[in-house]
PAMI-892270 format. One record per residue: residue number from 1; y, x, z of N, C-alpha, C in turn; chain. Coordinates in Angstrom, 1 decimal, padded with zeros to 4 digits. Layout:
node k = NUM n_yy = Y n_xx = X n_zz = Z ca_yy = Y ca_xx = X ca_zz = Z c_yy = Y c_xx = X c_zz = Z c = A
...
END
This chain:
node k = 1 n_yy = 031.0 n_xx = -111.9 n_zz = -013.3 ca_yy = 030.2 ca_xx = -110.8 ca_zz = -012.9 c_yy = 029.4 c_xx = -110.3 c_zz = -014.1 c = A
node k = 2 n_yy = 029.7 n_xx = -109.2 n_zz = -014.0 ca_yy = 028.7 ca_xx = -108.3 ca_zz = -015.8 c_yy = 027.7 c_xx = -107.9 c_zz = -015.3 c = A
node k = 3 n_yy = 026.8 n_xx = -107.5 n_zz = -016.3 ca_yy = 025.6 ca_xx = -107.0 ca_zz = -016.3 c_yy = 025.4 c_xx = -106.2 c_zz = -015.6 c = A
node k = 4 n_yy = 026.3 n_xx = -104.9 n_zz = -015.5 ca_yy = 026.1 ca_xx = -103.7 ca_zz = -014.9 c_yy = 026.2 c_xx = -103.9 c_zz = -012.9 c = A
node k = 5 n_yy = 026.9 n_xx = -105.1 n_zz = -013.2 ca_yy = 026.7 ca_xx = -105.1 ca_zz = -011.6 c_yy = 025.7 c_xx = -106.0 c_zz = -010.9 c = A
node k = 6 n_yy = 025.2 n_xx = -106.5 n_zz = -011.4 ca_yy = 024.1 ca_xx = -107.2 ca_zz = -011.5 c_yy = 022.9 c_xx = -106.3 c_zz = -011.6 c = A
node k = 7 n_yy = 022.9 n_xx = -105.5 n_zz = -012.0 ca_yy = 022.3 ca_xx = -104.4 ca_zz = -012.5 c_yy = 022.1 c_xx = -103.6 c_zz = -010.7 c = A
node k = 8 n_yy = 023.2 n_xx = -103.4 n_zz = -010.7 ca_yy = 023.3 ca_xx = -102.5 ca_zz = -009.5 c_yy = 023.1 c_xx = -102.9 c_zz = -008.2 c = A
node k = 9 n_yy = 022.7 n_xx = -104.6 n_zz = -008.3 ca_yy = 022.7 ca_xx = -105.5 ca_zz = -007.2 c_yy = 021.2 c_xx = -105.4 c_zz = -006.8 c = A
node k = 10 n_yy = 020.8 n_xx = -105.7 n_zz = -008.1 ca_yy = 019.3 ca_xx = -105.5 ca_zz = -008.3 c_yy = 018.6 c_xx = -104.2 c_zz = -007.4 c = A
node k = 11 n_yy = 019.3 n_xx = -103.2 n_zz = -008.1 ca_yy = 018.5 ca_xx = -101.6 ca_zz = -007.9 c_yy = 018.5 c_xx = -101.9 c_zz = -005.9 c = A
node k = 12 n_yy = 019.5 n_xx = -101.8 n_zz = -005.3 ca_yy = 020.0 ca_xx = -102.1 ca_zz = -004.1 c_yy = 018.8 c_xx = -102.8 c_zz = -003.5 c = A
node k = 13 n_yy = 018.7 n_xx = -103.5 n_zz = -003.7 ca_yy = 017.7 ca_xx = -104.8 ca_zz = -003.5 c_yy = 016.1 c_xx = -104.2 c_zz = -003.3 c = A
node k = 14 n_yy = 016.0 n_xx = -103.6 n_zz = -004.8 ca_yy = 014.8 ca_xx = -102.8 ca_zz = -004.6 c_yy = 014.3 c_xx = -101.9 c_zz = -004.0 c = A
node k = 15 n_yy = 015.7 n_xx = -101.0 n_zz = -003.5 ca_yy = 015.2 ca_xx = -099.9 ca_zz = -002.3 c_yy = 015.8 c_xx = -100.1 c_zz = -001.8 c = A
node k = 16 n_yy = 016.0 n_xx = -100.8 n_zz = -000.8 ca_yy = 015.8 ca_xx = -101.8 ca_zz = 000.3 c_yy = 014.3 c_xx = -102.4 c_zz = 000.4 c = A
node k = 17 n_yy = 014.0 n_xx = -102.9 n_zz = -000.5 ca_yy = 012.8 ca_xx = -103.9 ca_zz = 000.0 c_yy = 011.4 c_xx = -102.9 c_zz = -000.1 c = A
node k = 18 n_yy = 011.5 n_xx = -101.6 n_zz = -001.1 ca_yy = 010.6 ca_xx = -100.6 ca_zz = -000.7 c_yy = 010.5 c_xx = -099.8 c_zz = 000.4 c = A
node k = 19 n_yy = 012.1 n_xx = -099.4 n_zz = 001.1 ca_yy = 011.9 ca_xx = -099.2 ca_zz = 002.2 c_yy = 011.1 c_xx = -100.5 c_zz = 003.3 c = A
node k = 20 n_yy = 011.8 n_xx = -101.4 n_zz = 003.1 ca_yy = 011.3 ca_xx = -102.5 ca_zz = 004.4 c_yy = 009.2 c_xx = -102.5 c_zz = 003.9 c = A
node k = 21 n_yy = 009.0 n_xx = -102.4 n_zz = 003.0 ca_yy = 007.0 ca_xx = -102.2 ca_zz = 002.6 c_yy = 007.2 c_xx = -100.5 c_zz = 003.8 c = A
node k = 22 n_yy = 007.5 n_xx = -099.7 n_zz = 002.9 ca_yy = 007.0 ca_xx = -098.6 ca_zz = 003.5 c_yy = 007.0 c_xx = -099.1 c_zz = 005.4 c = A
node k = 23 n_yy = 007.8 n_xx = -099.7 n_zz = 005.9 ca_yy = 007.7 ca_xx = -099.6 ca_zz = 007.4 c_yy = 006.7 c_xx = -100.6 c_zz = 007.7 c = A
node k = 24 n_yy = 007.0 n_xx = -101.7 n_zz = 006.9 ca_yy = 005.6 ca_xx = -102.8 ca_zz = 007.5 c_yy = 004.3 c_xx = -101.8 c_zz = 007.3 c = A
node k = 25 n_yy = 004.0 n_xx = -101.2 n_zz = 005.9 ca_yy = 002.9 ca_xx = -100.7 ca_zz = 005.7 c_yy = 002.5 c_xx = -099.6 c_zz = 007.0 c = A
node k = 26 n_yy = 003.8 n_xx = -098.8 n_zz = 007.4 ca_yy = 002.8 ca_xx = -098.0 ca_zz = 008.5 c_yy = 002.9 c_xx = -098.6 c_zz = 009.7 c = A
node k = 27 n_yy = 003.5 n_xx = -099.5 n_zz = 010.3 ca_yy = 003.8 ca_xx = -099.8 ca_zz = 011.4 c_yy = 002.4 c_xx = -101.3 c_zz = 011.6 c = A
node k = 28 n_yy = 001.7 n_xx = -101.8 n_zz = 010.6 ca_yy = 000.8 ca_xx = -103.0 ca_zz = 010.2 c_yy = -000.2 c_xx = -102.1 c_zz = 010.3 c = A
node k = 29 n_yy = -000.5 n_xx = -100.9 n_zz = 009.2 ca_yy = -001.4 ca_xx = -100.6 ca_zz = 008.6 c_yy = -001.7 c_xx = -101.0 c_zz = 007.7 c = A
node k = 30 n_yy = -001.7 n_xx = -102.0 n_zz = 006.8 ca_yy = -001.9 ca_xx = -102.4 ca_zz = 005.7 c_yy = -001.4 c_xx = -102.8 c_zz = 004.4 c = A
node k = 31 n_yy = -001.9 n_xx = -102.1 n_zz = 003.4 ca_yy = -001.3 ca_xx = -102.1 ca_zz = 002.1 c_yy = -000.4 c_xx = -103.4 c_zz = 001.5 c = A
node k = 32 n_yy = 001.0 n_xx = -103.2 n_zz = 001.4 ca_yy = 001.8 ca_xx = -104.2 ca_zz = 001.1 c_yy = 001.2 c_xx = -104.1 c_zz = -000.4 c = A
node k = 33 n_yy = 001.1 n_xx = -106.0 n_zz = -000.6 ca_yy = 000.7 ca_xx = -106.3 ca_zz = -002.3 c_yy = 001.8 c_xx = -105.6 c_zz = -003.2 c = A
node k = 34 n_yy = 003.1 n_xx = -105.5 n_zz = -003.0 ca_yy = 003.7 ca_xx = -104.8 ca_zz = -004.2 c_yy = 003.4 c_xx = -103.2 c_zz = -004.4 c = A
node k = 35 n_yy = 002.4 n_xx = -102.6 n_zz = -003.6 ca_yy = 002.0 ca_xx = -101.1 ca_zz = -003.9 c_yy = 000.3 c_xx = -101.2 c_zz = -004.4 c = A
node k = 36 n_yy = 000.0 n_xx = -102.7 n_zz = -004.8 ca_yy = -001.4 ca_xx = -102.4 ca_zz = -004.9 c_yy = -001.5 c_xx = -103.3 c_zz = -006.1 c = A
node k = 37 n_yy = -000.8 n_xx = -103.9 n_zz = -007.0 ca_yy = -001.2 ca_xx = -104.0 ca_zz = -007.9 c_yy = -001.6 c_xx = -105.8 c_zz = -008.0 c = A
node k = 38 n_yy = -001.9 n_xx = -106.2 n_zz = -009.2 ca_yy = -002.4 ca_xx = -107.3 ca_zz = -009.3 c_yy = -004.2 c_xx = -107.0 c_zz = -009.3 c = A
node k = 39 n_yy = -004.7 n_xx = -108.4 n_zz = -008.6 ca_yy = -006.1 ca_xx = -108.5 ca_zz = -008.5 c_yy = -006.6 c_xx = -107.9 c_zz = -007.8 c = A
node k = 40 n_yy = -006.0 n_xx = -107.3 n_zz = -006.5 ca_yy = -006.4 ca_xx = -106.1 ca_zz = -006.1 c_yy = -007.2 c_xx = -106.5 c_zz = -004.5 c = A
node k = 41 n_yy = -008.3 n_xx = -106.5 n_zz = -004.1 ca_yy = -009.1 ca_xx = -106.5 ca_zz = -003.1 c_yy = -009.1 c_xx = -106.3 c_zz = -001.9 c = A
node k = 42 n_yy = -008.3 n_xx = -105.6 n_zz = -000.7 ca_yy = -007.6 ca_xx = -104.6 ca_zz = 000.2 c_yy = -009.3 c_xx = -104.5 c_zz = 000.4 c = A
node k = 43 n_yy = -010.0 n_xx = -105.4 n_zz = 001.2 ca_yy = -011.6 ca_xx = -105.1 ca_zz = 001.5 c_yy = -012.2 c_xx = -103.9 c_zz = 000.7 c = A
node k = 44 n_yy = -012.3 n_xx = -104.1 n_zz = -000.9 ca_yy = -012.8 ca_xx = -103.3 ca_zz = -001.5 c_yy = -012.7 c_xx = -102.0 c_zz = -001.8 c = A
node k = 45 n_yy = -011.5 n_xx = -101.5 n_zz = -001.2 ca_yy = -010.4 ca_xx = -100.0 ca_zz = -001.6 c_yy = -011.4 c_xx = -099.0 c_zz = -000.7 c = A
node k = 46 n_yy = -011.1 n_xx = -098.2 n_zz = -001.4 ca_yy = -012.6 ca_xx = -096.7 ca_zz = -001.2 c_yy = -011.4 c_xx = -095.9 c_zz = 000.1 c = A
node k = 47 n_yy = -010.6 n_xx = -095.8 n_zz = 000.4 ca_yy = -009.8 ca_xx = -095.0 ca_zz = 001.6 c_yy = -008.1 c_xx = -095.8 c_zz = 001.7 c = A
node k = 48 n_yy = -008.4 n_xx = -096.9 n_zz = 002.4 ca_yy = -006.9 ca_xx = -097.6 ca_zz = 002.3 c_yy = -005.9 c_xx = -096.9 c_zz = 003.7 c = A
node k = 49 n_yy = -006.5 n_xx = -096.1 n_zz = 004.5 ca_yy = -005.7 ca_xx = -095.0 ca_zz = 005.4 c_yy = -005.2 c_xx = -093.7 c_zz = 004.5 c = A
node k = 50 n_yy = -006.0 n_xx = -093.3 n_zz = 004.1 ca_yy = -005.5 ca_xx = -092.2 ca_zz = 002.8 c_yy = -004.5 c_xx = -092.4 c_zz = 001.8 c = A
node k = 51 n_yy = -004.5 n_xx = -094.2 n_zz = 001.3 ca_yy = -003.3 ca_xx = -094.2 ca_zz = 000.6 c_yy = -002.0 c_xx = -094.3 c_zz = 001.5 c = A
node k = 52 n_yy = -002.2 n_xx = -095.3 n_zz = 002.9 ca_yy = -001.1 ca_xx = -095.2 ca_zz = 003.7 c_yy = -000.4 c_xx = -094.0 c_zz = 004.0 c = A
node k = 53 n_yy = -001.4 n_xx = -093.1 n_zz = 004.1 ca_yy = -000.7 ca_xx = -091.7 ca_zz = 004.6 c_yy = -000.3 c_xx = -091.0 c_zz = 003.4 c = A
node k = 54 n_yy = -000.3 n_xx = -091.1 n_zz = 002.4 ca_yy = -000.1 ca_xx = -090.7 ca_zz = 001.2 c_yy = 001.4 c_xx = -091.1 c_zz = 000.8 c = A
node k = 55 n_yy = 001.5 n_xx = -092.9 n_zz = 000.9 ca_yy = 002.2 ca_xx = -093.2 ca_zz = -000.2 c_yy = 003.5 c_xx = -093.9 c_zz = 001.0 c = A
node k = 56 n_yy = 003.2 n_xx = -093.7 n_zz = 002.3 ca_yy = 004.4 ca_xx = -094.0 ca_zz = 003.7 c_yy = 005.6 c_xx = -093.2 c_zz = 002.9 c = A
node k = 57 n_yy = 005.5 n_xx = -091.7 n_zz = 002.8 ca_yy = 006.9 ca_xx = -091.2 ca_zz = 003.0 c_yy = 007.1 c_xx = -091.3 c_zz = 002.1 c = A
node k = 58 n_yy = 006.6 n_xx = -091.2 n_zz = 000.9 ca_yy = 006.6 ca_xx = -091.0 ca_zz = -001.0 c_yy = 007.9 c_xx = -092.7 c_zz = -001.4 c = A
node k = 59 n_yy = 007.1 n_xx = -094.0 n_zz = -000.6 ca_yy = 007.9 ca_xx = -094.9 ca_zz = -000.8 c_yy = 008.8 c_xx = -095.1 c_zz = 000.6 c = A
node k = 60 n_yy = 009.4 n_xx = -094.6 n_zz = 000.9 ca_yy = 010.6 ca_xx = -094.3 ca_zz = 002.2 c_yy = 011.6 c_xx = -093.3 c_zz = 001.3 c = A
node k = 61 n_yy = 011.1 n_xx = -092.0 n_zz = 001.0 ca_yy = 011.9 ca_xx = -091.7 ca_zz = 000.2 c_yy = 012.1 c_xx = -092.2 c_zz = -000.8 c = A
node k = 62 n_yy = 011.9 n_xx = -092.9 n_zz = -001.8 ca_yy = 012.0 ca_xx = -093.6 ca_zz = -003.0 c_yy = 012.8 c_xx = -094.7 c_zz = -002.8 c = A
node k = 63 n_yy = 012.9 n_xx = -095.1 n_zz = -001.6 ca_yy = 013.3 ca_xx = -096.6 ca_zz = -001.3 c_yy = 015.3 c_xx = -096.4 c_zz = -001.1 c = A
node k = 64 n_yy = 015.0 n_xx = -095.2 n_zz = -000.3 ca_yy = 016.4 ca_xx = -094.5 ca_zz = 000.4 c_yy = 016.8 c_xx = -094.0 c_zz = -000.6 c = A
node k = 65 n_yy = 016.7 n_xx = -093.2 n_zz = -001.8 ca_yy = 016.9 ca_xx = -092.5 ca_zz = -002.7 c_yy = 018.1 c_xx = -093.8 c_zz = -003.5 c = A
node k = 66 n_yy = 016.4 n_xx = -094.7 n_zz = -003.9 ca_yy = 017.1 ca_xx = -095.8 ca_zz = -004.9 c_yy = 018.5 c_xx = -096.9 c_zz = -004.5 c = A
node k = 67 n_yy = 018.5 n_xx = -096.8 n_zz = -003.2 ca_yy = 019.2 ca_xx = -098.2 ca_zz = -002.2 c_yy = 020.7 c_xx = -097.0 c_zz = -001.8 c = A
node k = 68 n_yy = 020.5 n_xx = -095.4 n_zz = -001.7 ca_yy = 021.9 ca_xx = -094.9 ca_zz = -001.8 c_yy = 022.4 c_xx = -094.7 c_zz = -002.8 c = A
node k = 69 n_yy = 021.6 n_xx = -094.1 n_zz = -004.0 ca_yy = 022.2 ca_xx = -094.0 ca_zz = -005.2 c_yy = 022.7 c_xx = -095.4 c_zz = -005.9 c = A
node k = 70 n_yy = 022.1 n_xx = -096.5 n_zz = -005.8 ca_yy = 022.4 ca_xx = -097.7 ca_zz = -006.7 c_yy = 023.7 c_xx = -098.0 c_zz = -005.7 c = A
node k = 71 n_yy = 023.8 n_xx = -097.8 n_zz = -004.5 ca_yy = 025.2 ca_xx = -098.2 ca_zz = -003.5 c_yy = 026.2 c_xx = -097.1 c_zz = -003.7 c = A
node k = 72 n_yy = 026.2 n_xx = -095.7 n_zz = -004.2 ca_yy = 026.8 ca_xx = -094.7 ca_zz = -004.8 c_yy = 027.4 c_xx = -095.0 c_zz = -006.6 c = A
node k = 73 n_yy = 026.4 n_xx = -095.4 n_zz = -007.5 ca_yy = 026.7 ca_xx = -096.3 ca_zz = -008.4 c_yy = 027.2 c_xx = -097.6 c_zz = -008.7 c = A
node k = 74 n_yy = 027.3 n_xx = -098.4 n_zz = -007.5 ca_yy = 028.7 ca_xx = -099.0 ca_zz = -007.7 c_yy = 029.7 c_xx = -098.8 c_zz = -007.2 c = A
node k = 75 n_yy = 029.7 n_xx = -097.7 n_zz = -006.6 ca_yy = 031.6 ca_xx = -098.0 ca_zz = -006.1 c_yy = 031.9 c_xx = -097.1 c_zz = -007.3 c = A
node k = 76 n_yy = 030.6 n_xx = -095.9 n_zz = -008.0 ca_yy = 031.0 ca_xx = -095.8 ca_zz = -009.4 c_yy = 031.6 c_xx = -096.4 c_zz = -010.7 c = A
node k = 77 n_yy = 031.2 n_xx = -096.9 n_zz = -010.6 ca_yy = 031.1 ca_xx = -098.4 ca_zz = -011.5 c_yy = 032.4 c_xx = -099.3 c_zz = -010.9 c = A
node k = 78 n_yy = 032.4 n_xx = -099.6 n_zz = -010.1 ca_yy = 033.7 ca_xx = -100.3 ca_zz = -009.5 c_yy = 034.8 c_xx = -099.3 c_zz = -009.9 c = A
node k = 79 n_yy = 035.1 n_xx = -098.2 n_zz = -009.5 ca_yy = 036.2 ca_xx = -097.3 ca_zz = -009.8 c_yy = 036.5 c_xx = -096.7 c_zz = -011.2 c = A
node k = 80 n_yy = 035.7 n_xx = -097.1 n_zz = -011.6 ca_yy = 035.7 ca_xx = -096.9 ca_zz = -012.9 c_yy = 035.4 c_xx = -094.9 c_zz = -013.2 c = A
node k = 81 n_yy = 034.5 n_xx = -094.7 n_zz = -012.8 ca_yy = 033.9 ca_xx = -093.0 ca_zz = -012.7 c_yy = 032.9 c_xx = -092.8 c_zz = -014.0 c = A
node k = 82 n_yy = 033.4 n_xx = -093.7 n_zz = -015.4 ca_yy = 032.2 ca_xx = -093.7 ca_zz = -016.0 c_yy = 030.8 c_xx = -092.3 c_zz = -015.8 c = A
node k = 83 n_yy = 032.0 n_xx = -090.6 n_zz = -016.3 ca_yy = 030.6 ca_xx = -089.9 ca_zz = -015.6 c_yy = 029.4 c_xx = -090.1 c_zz = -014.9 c = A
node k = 84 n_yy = 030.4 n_xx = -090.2 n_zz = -013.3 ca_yy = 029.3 ca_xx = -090.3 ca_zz = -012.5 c_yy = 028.5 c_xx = -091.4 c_zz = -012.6 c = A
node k = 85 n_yy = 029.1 n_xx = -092.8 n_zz = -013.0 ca_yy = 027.9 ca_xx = -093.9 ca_zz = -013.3 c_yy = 027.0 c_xx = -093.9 c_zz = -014.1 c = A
node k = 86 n_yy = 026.9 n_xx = -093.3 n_zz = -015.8 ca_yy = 026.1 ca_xx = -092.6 ca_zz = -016.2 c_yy = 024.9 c_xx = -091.8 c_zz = -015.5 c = A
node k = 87 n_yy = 025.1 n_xx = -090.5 n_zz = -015.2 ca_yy = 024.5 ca_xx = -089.6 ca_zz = -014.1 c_yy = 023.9 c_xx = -090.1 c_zz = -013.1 c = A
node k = 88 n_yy = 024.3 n_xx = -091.3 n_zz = -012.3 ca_yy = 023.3 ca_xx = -091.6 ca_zz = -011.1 c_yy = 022.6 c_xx = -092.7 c_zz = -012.0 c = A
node k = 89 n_yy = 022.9 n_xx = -093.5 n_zz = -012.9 ca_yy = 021.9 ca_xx = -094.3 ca_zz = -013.4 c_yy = 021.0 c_xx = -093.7 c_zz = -013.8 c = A
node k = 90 n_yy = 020.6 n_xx = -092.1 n_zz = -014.5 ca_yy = 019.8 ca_xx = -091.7 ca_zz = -015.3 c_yy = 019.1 c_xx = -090.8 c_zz = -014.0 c = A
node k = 91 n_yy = 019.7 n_xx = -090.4 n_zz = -013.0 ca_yy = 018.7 ca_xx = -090.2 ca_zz = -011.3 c_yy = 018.1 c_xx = -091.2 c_zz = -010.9 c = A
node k = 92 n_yy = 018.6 n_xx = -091.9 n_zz = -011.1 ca_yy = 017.5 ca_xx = -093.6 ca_zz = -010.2 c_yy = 016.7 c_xx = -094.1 c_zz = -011.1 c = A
node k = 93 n_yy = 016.5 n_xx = -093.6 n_zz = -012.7 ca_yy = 015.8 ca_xx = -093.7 ca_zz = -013.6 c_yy = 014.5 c_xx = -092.8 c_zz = -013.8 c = A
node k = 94 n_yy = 015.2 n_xx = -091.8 n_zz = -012.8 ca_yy = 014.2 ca_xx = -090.6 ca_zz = -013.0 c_yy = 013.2 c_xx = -091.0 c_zz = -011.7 c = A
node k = 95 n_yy = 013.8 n_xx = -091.1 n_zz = -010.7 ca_yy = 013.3 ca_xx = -091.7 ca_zz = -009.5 c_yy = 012.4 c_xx = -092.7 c_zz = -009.1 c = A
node k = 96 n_yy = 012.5 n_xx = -093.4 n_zz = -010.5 ca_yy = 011.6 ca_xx = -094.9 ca_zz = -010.3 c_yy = 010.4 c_xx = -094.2 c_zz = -011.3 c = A
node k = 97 n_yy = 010.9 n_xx = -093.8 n_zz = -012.2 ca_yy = 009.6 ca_xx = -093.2 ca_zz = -013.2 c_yy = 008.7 c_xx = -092.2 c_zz = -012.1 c = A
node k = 98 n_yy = 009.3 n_xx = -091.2 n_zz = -011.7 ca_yy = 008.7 ca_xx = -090.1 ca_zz = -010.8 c_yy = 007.8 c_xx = -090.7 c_zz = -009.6 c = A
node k = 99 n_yy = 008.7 n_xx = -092.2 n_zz = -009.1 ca_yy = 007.5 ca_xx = -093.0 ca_zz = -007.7 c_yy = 006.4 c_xx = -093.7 c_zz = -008.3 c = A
node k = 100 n_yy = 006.8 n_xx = -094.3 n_zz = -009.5 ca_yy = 005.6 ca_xx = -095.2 ca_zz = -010.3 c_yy = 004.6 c_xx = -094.0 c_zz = -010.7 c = A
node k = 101 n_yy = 004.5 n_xx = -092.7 n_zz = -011.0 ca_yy = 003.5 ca_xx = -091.8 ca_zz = -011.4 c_yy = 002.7 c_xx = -091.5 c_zz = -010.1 c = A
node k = 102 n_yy = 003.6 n_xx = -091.4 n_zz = -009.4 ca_yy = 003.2 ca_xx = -091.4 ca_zz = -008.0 c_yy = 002.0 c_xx = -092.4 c_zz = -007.5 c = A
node k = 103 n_yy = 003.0 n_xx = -093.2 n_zz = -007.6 ca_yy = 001.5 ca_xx = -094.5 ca_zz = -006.8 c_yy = 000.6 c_xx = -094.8 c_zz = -007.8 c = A
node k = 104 n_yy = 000.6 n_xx = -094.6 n_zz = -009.2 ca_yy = -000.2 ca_xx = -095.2 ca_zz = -009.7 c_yy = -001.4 c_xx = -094.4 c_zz = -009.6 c = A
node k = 105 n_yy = -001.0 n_xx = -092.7 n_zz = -009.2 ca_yy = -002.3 ca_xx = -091.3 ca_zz = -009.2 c_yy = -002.6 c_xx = -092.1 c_zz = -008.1 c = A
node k = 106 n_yy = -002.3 n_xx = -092.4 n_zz = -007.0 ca_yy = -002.6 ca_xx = -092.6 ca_zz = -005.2 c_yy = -003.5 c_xx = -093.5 c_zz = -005.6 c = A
node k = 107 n_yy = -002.8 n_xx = -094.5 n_zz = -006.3 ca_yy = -003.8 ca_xx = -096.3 ca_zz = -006.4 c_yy = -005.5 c_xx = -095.3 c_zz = -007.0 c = A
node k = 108 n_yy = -005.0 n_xx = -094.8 n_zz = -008.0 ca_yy = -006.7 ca_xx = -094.1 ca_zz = -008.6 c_yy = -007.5 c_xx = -093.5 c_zz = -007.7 c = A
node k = 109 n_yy = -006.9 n_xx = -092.8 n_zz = -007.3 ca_yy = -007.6 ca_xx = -091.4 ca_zz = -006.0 c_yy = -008.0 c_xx = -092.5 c_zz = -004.7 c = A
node k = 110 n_yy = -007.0 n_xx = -093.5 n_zz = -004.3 ca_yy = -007.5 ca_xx = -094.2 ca_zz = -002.9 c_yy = -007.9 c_xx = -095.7 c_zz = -003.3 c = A
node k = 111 n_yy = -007.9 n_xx = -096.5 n_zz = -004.5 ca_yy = -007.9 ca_xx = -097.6 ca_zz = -004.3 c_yy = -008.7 c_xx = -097.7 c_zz = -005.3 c = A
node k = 112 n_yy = -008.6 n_xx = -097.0 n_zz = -006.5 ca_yy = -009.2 ca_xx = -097.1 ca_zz = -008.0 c_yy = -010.7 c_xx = -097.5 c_zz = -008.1 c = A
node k = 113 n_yy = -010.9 n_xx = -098.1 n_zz = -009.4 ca_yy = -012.1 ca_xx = -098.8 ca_zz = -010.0 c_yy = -012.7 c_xx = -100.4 c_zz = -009.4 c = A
node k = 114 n_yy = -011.7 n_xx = -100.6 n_zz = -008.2 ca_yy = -012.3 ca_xx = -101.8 ca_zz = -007.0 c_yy = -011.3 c_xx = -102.9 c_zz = -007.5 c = A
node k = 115 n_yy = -010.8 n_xx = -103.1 n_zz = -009.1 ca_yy = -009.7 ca_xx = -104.3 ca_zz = -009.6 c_yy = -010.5 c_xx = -105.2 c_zz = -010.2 c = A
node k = 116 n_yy = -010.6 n_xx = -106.9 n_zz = -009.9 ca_yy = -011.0 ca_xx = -107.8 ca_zz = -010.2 c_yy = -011.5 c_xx = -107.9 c_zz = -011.8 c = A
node k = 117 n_yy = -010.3 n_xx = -107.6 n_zz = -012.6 ca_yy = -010.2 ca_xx = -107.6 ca_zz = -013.9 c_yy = -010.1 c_xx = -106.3 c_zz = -014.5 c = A
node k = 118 n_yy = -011.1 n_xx = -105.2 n_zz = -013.9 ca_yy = -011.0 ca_xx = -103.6 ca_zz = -013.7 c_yy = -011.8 c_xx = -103.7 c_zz = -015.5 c = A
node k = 119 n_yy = -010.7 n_xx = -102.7 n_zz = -016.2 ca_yy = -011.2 ca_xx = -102.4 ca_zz = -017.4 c_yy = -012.0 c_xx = -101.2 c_zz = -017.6 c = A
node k = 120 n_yy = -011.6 n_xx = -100.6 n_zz = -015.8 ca_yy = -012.2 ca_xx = -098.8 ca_zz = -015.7 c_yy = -013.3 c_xx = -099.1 c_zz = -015.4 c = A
node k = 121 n_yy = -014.6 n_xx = -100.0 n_zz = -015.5 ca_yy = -015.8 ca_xx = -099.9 ca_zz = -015.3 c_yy = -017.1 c_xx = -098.8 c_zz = -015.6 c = A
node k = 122 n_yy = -017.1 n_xx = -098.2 n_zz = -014.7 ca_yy = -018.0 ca_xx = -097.4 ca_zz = -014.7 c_yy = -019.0 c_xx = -097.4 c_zz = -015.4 c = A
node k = 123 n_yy = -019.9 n_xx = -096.8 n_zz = -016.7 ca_yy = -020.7 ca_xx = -097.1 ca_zz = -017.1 c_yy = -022.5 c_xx = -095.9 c_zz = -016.8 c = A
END
């Protein structure tokens, strides 16, 4: 097994398991630890409904996005379509960059300055 599929096993894996947070997160209410960072307080967060409502569909789509295109990218990759394997790697590249800007503005706006080891101390 090569890299590249391993690669593509991975991505799969990941949106998958972003979608499965986005459903616990709205169906629980409560912020799954992989959307909140290390050291992160849930007690201390300044509007933790605001980020739910915020970042539910943001990581549903992100999750669905990543988990069809990485399953579209291998049977790329399997068939040997180099094009298209190219092309959807550099969409699901764009896709993870575009969710991480995403949650990291949400984490600021709904969760921000309330991190254990917070360097953004207010002065």
């Amino acid at each position: 097994m090569n890299f590249s599929i391993v690669l593509r096993i991975v991505l799969i894996a990941y949106g998958a398991y972003l979608v499965y947070n986005a459903i616990q997160m709205k169906s629980t209410n409560q912020i799954p630890q992989l959307l909140m960072g290390k050291g992160f307080e849930v007690s201390s967060a300044k509007d933790p409904a605001g980020f739910i409502k915020k970042m539910f569909p943001q990581t549903m789509v992100a999750g669905i996005l990543i988990f069809s295109l990485s399953i579209f990218d291998m049977y790329a990759n399997l068939a040997k379509k180099a094009v298209f394997d190219v092309a959807v790697i550099l969409i699901i590249g764009v896709v993870i960059i575009v969710y991480s800007i995403l949650l990291v503005n949400a984490q600021k706006k709904y969760l921000a300055g309330y991190f254990k080891d917070s360097r953004n101390v207010k002065k």
